[in-house]
PyMOL Python script that loads the backbone (N, CA, C, O; Angstrom):
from pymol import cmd

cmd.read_pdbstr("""\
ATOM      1  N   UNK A   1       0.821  -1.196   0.000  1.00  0.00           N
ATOM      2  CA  UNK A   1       0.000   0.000   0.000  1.00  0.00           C
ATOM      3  C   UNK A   1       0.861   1.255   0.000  1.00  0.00           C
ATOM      4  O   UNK A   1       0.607   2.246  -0.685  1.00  0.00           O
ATOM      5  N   UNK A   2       1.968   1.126   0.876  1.00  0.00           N
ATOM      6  CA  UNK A   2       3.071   2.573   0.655  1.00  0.00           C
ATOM      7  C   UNK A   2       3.323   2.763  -0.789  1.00  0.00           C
ATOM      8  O   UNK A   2       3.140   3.923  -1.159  1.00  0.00           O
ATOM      9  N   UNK A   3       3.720   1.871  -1.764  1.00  0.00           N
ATOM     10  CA  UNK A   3       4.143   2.395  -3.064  1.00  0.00           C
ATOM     11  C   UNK A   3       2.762   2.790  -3.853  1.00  0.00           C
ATOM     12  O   UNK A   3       2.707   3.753  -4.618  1.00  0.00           O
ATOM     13  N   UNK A   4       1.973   2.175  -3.654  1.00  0.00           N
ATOM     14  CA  UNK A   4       0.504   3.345  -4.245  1.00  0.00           C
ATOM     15  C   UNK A   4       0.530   4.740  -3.525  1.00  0.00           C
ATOM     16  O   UNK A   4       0.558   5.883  -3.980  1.00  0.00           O
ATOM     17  N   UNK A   5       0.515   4.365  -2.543  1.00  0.00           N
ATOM     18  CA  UNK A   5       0.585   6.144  -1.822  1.00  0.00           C
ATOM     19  C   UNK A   5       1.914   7.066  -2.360  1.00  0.00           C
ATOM     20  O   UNK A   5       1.681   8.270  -2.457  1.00  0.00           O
ATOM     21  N   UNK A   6       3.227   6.630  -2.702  1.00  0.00           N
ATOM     22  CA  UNK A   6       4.011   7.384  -2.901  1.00  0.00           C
ATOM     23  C   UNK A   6       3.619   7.494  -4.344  1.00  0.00           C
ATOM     24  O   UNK A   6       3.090   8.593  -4.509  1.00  0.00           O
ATOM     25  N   UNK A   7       3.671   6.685  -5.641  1.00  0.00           N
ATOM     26  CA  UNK A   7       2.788   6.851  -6.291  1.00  0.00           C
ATOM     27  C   UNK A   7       1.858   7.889  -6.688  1.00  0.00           C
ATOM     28  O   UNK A   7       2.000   8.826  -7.474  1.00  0.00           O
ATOM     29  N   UNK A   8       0.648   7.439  -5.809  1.00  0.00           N
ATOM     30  CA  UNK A   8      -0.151   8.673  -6.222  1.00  0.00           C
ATOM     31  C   UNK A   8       0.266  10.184  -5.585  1.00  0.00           C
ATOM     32  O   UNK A   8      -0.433  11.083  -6.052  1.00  0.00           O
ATOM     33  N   UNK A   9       1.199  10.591  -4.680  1.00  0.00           N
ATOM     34  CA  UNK A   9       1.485  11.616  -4.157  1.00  0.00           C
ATOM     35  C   UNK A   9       2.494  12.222  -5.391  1.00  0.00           C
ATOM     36  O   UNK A   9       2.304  13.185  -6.134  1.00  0.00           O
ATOM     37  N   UNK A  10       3.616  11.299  -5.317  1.00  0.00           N
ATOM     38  CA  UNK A  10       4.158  12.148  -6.949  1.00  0.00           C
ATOM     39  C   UNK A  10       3.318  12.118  -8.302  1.00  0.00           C
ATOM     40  O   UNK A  10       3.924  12.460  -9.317  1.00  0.00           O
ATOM     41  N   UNK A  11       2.362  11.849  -8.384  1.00  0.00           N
ATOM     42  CA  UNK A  11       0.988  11.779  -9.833  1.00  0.00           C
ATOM     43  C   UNK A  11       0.613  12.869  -8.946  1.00  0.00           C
ATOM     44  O   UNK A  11       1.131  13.789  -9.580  1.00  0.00           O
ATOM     45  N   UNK A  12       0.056  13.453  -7.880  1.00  0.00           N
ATOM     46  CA  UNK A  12      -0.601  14.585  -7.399  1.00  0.00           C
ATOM     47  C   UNK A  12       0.631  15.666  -7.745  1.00  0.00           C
ATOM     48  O   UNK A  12       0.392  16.675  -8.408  1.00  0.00           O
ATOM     49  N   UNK A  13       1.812  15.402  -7.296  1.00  0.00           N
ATOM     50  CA  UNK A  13       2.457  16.858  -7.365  1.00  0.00           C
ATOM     51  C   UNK A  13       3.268  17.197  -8.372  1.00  0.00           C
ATOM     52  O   UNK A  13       4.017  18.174  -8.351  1.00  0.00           O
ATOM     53  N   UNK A  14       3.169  16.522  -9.153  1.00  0.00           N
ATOM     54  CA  UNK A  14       3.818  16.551 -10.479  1.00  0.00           C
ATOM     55  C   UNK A  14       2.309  16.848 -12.138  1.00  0.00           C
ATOM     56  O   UNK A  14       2.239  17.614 -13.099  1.00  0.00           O
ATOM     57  N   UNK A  15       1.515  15.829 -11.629  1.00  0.00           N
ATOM     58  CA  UNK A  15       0.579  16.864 -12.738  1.00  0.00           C
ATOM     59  C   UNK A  15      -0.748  15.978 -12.268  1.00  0.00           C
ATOM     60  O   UNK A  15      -0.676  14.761 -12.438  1.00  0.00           O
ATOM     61  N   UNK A  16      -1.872  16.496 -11.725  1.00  0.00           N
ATOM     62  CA  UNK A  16      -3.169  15.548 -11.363  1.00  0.00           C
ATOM     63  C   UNK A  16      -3.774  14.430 -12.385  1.00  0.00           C
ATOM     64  O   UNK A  16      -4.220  13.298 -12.198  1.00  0.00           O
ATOM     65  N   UNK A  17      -3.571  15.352 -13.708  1.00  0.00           N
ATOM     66  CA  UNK A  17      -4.162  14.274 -14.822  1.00  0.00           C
ATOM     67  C   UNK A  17      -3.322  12.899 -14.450  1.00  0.00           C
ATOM     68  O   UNK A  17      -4.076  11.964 -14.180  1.00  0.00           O
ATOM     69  N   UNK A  18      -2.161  12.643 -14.394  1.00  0.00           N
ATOM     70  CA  UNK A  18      -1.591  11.154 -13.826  1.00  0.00           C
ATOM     71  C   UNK A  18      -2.161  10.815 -12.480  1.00  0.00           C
ATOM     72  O   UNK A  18      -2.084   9.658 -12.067  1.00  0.00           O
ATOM     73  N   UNK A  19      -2.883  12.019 -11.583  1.00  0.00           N
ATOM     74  CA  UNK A  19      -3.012  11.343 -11.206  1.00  0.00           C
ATOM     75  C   UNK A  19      -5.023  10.344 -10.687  1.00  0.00           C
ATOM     76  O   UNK A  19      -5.631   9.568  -9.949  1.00  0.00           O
ATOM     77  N   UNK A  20      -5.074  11.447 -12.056  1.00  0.00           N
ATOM     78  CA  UNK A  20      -6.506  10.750 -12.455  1.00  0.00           C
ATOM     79  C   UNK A  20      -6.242   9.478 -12.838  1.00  0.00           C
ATOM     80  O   UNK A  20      -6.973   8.523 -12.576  1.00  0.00           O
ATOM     81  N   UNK A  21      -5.384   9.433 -13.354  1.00  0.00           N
ATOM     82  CA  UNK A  21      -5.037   8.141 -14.482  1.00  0.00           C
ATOM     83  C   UNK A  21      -4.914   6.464 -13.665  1.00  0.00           C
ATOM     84  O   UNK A  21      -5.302   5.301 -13.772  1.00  0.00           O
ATOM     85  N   UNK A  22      -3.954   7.509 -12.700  1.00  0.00           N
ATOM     86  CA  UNK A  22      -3.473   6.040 -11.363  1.00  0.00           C
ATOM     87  C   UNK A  22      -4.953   5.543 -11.129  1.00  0.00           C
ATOM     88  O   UNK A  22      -5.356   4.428 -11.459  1.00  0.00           O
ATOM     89  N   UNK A  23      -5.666   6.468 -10.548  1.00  0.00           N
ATOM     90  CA  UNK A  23      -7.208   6.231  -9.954  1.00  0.00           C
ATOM     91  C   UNK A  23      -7.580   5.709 -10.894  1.00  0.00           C
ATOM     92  O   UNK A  23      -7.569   4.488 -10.743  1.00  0.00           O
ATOM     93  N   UNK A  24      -7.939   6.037 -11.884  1.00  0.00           N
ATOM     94  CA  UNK A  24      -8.316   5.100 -13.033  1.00  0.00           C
ATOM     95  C   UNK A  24      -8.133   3.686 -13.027  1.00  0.00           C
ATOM     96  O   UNK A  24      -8.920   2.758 -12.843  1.00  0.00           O
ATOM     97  N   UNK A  25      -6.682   3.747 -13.315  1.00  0.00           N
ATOM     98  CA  UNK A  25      -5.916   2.343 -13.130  1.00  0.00           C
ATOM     99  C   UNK A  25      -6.734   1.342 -11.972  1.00  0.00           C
ATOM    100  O   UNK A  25      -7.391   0.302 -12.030  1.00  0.00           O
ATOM    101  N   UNK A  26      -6.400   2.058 -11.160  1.00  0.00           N
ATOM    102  CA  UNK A  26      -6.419   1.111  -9.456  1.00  0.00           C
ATOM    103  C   UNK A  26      -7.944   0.639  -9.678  1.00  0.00           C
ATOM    104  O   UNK A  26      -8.211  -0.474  -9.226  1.00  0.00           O
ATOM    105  N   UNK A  27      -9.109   1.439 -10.401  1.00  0.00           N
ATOM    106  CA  UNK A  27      -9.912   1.092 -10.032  1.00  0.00           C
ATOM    107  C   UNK A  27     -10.523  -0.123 -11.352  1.00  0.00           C
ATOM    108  O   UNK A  27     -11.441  -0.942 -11.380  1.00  0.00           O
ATOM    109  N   UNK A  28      -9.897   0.132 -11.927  1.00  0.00           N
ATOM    110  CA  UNK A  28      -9.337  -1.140 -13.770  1.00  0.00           C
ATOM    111  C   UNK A  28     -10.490  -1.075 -14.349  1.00  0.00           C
ATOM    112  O   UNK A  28     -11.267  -2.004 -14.572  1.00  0.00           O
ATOM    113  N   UNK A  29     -10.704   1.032 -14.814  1.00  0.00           N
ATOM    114  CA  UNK A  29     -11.700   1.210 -15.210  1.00  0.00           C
ATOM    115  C   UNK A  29     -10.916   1.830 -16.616  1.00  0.00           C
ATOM    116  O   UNK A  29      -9.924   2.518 -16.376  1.00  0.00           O
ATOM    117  N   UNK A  30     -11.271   1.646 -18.019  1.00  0.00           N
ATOM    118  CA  UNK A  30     -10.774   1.459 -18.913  1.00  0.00           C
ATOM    119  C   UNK A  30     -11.321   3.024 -19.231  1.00  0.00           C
ATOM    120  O   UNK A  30     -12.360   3.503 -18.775  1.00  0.00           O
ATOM    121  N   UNK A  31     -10.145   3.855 -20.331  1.00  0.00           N
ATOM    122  CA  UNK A  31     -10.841   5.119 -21.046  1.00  0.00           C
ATOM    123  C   UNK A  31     -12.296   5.232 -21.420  1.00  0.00           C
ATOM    124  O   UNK A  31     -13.135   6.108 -21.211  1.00  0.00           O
ATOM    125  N   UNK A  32     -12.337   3.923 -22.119  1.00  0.00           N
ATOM    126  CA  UNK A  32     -14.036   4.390 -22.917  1.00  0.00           C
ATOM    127  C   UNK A  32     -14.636   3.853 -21.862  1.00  0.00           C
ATOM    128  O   UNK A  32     -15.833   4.132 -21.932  1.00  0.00           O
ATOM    129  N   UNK A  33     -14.430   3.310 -21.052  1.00  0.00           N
ATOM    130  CA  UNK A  33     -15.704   3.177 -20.044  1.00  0.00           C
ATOM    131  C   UNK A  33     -15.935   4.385 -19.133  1.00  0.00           C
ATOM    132  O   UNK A  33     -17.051   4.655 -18.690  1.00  0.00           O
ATOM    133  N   UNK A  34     -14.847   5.096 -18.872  1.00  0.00           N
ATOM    134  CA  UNK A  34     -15.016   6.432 -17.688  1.00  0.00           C
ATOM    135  C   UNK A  34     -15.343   7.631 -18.651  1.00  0.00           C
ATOM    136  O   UNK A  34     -15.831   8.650 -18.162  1.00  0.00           O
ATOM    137  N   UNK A  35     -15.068   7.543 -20.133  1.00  0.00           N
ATOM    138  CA  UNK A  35     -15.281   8.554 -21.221  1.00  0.00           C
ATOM    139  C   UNK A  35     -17.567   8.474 -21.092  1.00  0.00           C
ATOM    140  O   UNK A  35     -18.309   9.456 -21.122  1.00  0.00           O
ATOM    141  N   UNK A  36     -17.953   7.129 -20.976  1.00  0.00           N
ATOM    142  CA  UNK A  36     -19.248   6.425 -21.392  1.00  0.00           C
ATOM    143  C   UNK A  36     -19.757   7.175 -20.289  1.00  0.00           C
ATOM    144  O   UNK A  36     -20.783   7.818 -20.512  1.00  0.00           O
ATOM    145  N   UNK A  37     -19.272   7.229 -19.181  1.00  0.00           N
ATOM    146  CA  UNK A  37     -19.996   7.623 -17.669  1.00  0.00           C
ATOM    147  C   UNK A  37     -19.655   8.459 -17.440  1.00  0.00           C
ATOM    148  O   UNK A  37     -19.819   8.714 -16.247  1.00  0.00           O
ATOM    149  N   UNK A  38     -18.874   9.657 -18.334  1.00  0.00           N
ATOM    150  CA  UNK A  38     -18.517  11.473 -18.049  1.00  0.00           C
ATOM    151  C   UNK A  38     -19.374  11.965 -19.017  1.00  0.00           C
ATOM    152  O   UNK A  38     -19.909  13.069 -18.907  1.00  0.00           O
ATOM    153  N   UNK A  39     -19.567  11.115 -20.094  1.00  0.00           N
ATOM    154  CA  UNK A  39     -20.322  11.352 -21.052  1.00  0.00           C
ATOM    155  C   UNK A  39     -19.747  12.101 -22.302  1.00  0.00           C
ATOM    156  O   UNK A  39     -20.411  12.831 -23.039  1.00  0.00           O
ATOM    157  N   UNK A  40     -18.596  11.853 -22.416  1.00  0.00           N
ATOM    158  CA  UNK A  40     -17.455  12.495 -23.413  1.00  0.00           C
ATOM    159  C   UNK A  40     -16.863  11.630 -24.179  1.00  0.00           C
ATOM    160  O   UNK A  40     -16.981  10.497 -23.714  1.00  0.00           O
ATOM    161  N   UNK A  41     -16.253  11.673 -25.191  1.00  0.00           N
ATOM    162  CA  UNK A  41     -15.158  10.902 -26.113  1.00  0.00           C
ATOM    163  C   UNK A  41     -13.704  10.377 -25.185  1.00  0.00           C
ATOM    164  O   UNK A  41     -13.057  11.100 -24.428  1.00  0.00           O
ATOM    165  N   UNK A  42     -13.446   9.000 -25.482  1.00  0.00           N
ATOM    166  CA  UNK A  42     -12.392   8.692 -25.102  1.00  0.00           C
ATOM    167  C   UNK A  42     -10.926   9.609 -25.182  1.00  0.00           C
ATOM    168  O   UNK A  42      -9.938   9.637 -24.447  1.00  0.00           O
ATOM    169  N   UNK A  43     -11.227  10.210 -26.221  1.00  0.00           N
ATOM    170  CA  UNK A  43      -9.913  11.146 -26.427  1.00  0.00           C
ATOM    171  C   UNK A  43     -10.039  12.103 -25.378  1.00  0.00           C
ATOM    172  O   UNK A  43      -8.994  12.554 -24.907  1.00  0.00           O
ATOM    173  N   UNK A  44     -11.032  12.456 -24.972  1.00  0.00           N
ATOM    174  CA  UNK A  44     -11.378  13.729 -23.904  1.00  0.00           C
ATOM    175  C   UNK A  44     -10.700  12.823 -22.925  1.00  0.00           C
ATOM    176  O   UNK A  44      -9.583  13.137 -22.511  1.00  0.00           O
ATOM    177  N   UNK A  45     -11.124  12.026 -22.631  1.00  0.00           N
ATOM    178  CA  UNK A  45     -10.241  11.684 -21.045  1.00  0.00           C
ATOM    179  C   UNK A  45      -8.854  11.108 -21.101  1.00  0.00           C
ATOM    180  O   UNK A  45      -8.362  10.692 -20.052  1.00  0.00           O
ATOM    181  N   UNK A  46      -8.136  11.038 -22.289  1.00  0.00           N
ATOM    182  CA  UNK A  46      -6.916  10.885 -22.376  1.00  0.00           C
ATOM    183  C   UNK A  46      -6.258  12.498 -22.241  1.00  0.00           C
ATOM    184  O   UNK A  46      -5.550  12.554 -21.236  1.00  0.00           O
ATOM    185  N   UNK A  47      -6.288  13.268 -22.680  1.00  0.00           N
ATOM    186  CA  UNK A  47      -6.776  14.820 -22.596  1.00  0.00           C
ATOM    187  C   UNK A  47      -6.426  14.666 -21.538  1.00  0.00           C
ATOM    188  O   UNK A  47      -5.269  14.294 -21.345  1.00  0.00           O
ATOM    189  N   UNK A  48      -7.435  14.932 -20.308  1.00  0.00           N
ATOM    190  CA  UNK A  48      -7.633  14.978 -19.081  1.00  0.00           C
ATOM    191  C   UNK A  48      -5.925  14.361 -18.348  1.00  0.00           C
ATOM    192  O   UNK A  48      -5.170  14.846 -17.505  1.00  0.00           O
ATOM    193  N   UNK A  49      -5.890  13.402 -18.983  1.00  0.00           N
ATOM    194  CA  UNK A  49      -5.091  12.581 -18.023  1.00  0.00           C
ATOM    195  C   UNK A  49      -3.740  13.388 -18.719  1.00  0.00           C
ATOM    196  O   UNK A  49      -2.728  12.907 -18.209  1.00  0.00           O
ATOM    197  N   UNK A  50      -3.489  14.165 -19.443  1.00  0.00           N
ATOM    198  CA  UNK A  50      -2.501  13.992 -19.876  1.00  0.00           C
ATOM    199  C   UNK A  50      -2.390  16.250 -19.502  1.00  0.00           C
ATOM    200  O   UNK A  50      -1.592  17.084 -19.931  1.00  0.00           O
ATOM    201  N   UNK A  51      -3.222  16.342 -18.861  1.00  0.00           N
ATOM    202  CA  UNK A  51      -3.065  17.668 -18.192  1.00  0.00           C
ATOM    203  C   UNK A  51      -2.527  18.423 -17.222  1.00  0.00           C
ATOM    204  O   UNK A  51      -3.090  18.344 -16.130  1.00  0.00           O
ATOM    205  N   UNK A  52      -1.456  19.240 -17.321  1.00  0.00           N
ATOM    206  CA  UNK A  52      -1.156  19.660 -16.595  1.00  0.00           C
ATOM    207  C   UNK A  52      -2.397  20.423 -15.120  1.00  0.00           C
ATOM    208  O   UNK A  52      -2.033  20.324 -13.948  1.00  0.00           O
ATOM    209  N   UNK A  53      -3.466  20.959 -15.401  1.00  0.00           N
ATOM    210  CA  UNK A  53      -4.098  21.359 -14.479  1.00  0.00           C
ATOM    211  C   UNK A  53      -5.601  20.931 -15.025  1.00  0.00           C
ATOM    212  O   UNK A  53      -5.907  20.726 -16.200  1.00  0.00           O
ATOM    213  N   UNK A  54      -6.594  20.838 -13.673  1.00  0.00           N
ATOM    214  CA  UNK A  54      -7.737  20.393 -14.062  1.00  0.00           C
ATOM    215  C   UNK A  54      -8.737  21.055 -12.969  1.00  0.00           C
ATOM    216  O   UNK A  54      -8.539  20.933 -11.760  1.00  0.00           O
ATOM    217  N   UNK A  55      -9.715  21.693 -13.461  1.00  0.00           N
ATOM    218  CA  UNK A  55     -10.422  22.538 -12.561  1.00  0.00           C
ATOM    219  C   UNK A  55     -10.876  21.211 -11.485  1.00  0.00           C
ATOM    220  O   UNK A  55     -10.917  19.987 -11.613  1.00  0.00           O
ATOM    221  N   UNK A  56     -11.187  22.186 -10.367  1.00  0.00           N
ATOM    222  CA  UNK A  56     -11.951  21.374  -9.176  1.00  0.00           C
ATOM    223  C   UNK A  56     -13.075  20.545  -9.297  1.00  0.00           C
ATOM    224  O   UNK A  56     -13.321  19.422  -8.855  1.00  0.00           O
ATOM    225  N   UNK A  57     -13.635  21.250  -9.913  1.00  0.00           N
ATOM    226  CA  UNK A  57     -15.575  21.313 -10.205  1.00  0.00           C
ATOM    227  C   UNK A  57     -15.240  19.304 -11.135  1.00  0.00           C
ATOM    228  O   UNK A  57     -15.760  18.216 -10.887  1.00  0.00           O
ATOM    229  N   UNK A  58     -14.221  19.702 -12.114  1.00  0.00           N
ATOM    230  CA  UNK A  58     -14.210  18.613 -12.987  1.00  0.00           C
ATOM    231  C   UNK A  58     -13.426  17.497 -12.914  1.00  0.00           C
ATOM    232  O   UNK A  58     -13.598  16.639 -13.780  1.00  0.00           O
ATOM    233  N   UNK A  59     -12.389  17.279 -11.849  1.00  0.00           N
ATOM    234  CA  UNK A  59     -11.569  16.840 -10.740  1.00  0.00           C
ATOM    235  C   UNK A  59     -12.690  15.954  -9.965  1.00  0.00           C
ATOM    236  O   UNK A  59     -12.855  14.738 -10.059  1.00  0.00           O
ATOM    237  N   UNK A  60     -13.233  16.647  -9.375  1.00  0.00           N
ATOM    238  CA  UNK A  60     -14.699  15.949  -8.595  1.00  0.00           C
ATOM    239  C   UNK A  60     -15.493  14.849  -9.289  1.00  0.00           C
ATOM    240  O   UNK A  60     -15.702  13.676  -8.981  1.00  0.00           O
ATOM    241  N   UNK A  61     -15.900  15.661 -10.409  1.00  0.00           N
ATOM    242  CA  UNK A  61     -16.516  14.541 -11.326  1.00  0.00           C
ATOM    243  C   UNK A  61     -16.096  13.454 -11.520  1.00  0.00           C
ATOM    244  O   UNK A  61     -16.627  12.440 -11.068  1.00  0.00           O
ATOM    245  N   UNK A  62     -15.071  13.472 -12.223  1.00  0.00           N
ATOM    246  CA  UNK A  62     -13.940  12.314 -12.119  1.00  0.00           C
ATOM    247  C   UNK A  62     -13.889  11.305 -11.418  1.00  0.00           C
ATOM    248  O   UNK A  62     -13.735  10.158 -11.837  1.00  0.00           O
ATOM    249  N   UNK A  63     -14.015  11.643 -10.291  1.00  0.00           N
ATOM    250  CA  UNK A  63     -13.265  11.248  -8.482  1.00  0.00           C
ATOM    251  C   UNK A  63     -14.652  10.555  -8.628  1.00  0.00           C
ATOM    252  O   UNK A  63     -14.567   9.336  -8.776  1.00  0.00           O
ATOM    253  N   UNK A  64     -16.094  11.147  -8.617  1.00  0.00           N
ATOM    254  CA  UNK A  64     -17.374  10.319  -8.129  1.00  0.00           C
ATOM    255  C   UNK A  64     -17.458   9.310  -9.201  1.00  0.00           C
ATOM    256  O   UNK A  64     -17.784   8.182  -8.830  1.00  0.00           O
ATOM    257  N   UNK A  65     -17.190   9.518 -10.661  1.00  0.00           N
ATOM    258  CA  UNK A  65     -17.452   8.699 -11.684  1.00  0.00           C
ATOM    259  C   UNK A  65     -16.465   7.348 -11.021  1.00  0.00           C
ATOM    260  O   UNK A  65     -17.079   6.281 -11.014  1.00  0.00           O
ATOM    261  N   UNK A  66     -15.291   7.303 -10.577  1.00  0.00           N
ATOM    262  CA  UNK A  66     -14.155   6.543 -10.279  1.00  0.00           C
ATOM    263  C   UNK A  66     -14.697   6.404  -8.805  1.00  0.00           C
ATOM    264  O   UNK A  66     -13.817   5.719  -8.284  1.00  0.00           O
ATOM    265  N   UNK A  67     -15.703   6.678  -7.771  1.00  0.00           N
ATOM    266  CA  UNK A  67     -15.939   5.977  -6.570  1.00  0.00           C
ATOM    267  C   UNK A  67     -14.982   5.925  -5.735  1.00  0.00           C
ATOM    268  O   UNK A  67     -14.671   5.028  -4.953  1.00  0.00           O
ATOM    269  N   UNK A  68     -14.544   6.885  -5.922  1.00  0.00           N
ATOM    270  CA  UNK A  68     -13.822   6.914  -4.759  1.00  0.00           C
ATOM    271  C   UNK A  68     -14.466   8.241  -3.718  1.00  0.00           C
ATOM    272  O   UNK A  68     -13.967   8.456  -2.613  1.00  0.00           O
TER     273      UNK A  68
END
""", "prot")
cmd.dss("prot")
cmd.show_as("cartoon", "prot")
cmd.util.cbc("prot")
cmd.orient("prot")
């Protein structure tokens, strides 16, 4: 469990979209399936993941779509 936490702490402070991505991962929820349930194109959430900054509001979304 420590190397997920260090992990996701350098994906948090280095750029959030990775560390949407980890969450993603961990939760072995595939692009077009979290694209299907944001309601956007798969490319949009590669996008996302591949962002340096990501508003709060849409950060959140994310986070509830991914259950955590």
């Amino acid at each position: 469990m420590t190397a997920i936490k260090n992990k996701m702490q350098n994906a948090a402070d280095n750029q959030p979209g990775e560390l949407l991505k980890l969450l993603r991962k961990l939760r072995g929820i595939k692009q077009d399936v979290a694209a299907r349930k944001l309601g956007v194109k798969q490319q949009a959430v590669s996008k996302l993941e591949n962002c340096k900054a990501i508003s709060g509001k849409k950060f959140n979304e994310i986070i509830t779509v991914f259950n955590f």
